[in-house]
C-alpha positions in Angstrom: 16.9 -12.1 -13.8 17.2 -8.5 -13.5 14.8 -7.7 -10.9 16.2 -9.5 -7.8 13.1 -8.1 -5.1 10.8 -10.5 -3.4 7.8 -11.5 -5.7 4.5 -13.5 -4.0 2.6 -15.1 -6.9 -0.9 -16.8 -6.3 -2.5 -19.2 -8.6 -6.8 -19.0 -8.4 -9.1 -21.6 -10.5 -12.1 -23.8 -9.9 -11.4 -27.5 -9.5 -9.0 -29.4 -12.1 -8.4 -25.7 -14.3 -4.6 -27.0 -13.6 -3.8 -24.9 -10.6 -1.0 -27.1 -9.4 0.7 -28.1 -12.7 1.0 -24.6 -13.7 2.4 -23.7 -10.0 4.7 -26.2 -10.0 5.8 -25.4 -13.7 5.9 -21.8 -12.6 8.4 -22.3 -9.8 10.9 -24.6 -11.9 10.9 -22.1 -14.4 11.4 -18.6 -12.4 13.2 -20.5 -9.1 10.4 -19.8 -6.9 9.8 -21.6 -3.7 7.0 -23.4 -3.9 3.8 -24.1 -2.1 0.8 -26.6 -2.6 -2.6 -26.5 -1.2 -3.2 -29.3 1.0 -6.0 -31.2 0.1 -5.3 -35.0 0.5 -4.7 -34.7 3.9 -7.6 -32.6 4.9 -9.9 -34.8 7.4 -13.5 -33.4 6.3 -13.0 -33.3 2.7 -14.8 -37.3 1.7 -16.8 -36.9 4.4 -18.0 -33.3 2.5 -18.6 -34.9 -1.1 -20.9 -37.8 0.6 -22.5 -34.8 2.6 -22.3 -31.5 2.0 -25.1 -30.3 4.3 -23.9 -32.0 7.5 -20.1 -31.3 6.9 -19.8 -28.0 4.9 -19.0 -25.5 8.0 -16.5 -28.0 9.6 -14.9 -28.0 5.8 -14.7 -24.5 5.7 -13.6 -23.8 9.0 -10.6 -26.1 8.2 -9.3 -25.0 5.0 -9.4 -21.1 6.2 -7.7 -22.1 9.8 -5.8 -24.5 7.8 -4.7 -21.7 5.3 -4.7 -18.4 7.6 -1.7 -20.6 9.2 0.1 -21.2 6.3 -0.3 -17.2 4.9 1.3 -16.6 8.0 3.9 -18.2 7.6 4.9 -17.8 3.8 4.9 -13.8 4.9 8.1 -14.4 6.9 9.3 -16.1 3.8 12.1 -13.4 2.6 12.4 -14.9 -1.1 10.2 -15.1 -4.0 7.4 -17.9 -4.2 4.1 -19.1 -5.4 1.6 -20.5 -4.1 -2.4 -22.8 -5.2 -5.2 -21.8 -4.3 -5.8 -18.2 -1.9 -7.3 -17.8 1.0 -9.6 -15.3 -0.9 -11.5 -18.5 -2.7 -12.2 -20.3 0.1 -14.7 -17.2 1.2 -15.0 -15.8 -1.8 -16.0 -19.0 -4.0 -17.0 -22.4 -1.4 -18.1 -21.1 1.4 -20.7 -18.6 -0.2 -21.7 -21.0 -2.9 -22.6 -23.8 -0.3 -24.4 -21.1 1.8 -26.3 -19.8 -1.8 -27.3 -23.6 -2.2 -28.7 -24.1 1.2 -25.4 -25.8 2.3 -24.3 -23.5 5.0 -27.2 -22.1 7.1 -27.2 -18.6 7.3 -25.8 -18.5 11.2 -22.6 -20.5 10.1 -22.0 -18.7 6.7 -22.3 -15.4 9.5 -19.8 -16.6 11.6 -17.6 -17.9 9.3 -17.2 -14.4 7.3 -16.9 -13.0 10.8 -13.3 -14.8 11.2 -12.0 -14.0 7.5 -13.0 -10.5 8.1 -10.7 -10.8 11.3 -7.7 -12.6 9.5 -7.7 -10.8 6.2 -6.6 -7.5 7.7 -3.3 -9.7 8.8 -2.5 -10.9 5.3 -0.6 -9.3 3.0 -1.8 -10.0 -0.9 -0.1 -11.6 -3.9 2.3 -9.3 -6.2 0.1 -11.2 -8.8 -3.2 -13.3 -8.6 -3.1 -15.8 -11.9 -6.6 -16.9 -12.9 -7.0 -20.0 -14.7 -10.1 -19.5 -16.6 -11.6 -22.9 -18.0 -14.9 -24.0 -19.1 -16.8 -27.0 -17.0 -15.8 -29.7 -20.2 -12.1 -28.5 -19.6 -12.7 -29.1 -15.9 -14.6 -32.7 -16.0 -11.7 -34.0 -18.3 -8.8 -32.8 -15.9 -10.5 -34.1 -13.0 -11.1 -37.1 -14.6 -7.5 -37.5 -15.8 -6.1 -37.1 -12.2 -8.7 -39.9 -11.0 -9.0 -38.9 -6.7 -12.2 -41.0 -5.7 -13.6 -38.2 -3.8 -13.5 -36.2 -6.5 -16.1 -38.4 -8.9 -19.1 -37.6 -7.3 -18.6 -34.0 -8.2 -21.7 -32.4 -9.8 -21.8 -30.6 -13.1 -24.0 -28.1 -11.8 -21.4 -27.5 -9.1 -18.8 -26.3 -11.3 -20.7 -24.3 -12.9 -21.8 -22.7 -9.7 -18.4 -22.1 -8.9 -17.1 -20.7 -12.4 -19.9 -18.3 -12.0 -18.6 -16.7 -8.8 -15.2 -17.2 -9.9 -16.4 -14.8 -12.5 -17.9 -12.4 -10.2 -15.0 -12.4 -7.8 -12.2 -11.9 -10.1 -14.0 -8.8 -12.0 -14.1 -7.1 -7.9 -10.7 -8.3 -7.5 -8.5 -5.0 -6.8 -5.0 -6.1 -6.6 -2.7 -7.1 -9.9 -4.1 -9.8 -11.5 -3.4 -12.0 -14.6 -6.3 -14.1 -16.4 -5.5 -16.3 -18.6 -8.0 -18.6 -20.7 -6.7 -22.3 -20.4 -9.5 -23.8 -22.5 -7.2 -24.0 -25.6 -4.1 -24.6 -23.6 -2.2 -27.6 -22.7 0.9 -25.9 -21.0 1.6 -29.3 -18.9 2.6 -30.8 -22.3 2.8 -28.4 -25.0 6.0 -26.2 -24.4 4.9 -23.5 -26.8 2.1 -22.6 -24.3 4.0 -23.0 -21.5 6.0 -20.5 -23.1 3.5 -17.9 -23.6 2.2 -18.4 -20.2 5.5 -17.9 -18.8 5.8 -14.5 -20.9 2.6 -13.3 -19.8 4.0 -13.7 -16.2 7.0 -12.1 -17.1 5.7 -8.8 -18.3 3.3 -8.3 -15.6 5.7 -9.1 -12.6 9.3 -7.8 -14.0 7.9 -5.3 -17.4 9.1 -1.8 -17.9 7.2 0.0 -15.6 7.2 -2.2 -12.1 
């Protein structure tokens, strides 16, 4: 590859658009390092989809100290990688559309912008944000494929709460970024369109011009 410099690539999507396929494809092809968002083991996350008034702050709270630790440590990281999910989306997209739907009250929803406010000056942001566009069918039918039990009480309504500010955020987003419309796209299994995904990446990261 010609252009040997250190590139930090960021995958962004609502739940199930393919955020972990595509990073994992992404890093076999390119030889990045790689780096998942941890969701499995996060303590709060059943008790959140049983109830998301009572456990919504603690939620939060973890995935951004969870996540601001992480950042940290993939800046000290001296060769390319990619990474799920951004710290941006858990302000950005959860925690503002659980304090929009009554979730968060209005004193924790303050105090948690308060801290990202604090960390994001720290942070350092992606050479490239990918945004996996996907309508809520596409969503339902990837969640559903991957089958986690915490996941199947998932609303409709929810997603398409979140698409919506996934919308909004990535139209403010002011740092390179690269959307790309998955609805139509099976690049897990269809190599053609892992291909073109792959190109897409290419030009914007290593192109004529950067």
């Amino acid at each position: 590859m010609a252009d040997k410099k250190r590139k930090y690539v960021a995958i962004a999507g609502n739940i199930g658009a393919g955020k972990s396929s595509l990073t994992s494809l992404l890093g076999k092809n390119f030889g990045w390092k790689v780096y998942y968002e941890s969701v499995d083991d996060n303590p709060y996350l059943a008790d959140f989809y049983d109830d998301m008034r009572r456990w919504s702050f603690n939620l939060q709270i973890y995935f951004l100290s969870s996540r601001f630790r992480n950042q940290k440590k993939l800046m000290e990281i001296t060769t390319s990688l990619i990474q799920d999910r951004t710290i941006y989306e858990d302000v950005e997209i959860f925690a503002k559309n659980l304090h929009d739907m009554g979730l968060m009250s209005d004193r924790d929803y303050k105090n948690y912008c308060s801290l990202f406010n604090e960390m994001i000056d720290y942070l350092q942001p992606p050479d490239l944000l990918i945004y996996l566009r996907a309508d809520v069918p596409t969503l339902v039918r990837q969640i559903q494929q991957r089958g986690r039990d915490y996941e199947n009480t998932i609303r409709i309504e929810y997603l398409e709460r979140l698409n919506r500010l996934y919308e909004d955020w990535i139209d403010r987003y002011k740092h390179e970024k690269l959307i790309i419309d998955t609805d139509n796209l099976d690049f897990v299994n269809n190599k053609e369109d892992l291909g073109r995904v792959i190109e897409l990446v290419e030009q914007r990261l290593f192109g004529l011009f950067n």
